[in-house]
N, C-alpha and C positions, 0 to 999 in steps of 0.2 A: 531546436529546443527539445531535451529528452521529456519533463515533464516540470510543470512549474515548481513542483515538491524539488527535484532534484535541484535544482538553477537554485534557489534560496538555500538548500543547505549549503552550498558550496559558497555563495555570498556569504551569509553568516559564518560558515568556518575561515575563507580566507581574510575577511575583514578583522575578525578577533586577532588571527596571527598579524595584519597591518596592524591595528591597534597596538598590541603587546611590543613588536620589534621599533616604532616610531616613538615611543615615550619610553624613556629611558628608564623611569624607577620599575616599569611593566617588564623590560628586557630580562630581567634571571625568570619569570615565569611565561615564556614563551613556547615553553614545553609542556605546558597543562592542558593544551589541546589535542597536543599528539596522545598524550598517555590516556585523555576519555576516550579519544578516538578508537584507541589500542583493546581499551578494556572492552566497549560495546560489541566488538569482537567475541569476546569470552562469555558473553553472556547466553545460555542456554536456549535454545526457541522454542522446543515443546510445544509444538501446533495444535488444534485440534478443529473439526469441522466449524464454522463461523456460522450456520445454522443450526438449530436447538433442533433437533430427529433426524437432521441429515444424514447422508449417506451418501458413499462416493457415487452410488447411481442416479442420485439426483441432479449430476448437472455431465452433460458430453464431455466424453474425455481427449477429443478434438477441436473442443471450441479455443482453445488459446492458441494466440497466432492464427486464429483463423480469418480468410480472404475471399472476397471483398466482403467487410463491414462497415456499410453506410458512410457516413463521415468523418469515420474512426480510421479506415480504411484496414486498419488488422485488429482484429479483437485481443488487448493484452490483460486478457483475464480471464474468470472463467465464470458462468452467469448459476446459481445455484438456485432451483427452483424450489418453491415452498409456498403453501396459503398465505395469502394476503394477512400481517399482523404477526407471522411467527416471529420471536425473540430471534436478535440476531447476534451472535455471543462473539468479543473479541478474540482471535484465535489464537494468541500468544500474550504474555506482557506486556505492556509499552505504556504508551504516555499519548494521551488525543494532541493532535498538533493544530488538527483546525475541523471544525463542523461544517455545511457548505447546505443552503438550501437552492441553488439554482445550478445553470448551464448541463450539459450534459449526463453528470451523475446524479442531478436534482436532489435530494436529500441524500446528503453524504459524509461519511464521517474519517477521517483522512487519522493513523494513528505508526508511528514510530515504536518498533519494536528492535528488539534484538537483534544486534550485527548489522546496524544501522538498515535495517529492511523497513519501508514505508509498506504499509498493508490499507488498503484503500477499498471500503464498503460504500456502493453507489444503489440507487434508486431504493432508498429508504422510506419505507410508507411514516415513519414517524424515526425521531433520533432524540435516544435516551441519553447523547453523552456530551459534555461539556470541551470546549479548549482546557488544556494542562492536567485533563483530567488524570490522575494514575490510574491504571487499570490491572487487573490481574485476568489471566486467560479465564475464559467464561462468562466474566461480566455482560452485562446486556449492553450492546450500542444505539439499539434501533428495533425494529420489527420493520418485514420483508413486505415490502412494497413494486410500486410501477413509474416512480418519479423520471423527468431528469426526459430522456430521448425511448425510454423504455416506456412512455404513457398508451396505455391499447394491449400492451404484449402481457403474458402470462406473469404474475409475479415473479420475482424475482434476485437475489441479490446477486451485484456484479461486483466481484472477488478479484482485485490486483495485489502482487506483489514486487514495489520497485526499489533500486538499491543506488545509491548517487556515485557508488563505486563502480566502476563495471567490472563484469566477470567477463575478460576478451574469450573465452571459448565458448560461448553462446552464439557469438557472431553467425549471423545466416549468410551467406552470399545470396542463397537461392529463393529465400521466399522475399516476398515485400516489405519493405520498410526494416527484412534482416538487419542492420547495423544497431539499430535500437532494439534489438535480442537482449543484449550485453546490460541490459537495465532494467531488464523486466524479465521476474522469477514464475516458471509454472506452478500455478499454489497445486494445480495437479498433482506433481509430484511432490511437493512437499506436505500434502494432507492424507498422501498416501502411507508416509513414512511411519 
């Protein structure tokens, strides 16, 4: 399993084209998935740091991918440090896909943004954002917490970026768990851009 965000999108996209192609009045619109698909492509991503005063020196520019991490076993994100309660700003457009108060990200807010990139805020001291919520870059989702497997450790937010497509030149042979590279983006480098 890449991550449970990924396995459901790909259920819900292949099931709609089951649906469309098995009922016949559905069959001439069996191409309206390909063509959202196409467009969220097109769609701009325009990052910006997902903590309110951040700065690229607030979090190690080594922590992604990094090994051994507890029961995680590679860290696929990057942890952004800030006072406990600082505003945690959505870093792109998207749309909230799911809020989550338990397991290992403990208050978490899980959001779909552009080029079908899932961007995922973990151990949120409180979560300002709702399921299907629209968002625009900046929004507040939460303020910067210790939830989740991070309870004891310095505040925190844990920053992913996963894509249900894969990018095959990511692949690692050499580090751990490298084949699932291909599915998880360094917001590193993308909030450096």
């Amino acid at each position: 399993m890449i991550t449970n965000t990924t396995r459901q999108f790909w259920f819900l996209f292949l099931s709609s084209f089951a649906f469309l192609v098995r009922h016949r009045y559905f069959k001439k619109w069996f191409w309206i998935p390909l063509v959202i698909i196409i467009i969220g492509f097109f769609i701009p991503q325009n990052m910006i740091i997902p903590v309110q005063g951040a700065t690229v020196n607030d979090w190690a520019q080594d922590s992604f991918w990094a090994y051994p991490w507890g029961s995680s076993i590679t860290h696929k994100g990057i942890d952004i440090f800030a006072d406990r309660s600082t505003p945690v700003l959505a870093s792109t457009n998207g749309i909230v896909i799911y809020t989550s108060e338990g397991g290992k990200g403990g208050k978490s807010v899980m959001v779909l943004g552009p080029k079908w990139r899932f961007h995922y805020y973990a151990h949120l001291n409180e979560v300002q954002a709702f399921t299907f919520q629209l968002l625009k870059r900046g929004t507040v989702l939460g303020t910067v917490g210790d939830t989740g497997n991070a309870k004891g450790k310095p505040p925190h937010l844990h920053y992913a970026i996963t894509t249900p497509f894969p990018y095959l030149g990511l692949k690692d042979k050499e580090a751990v768990q490298g084949w699932k590279k291909m599915f998880y983006l360094d917001p590193d480098s993308w909030l450096r851009l």
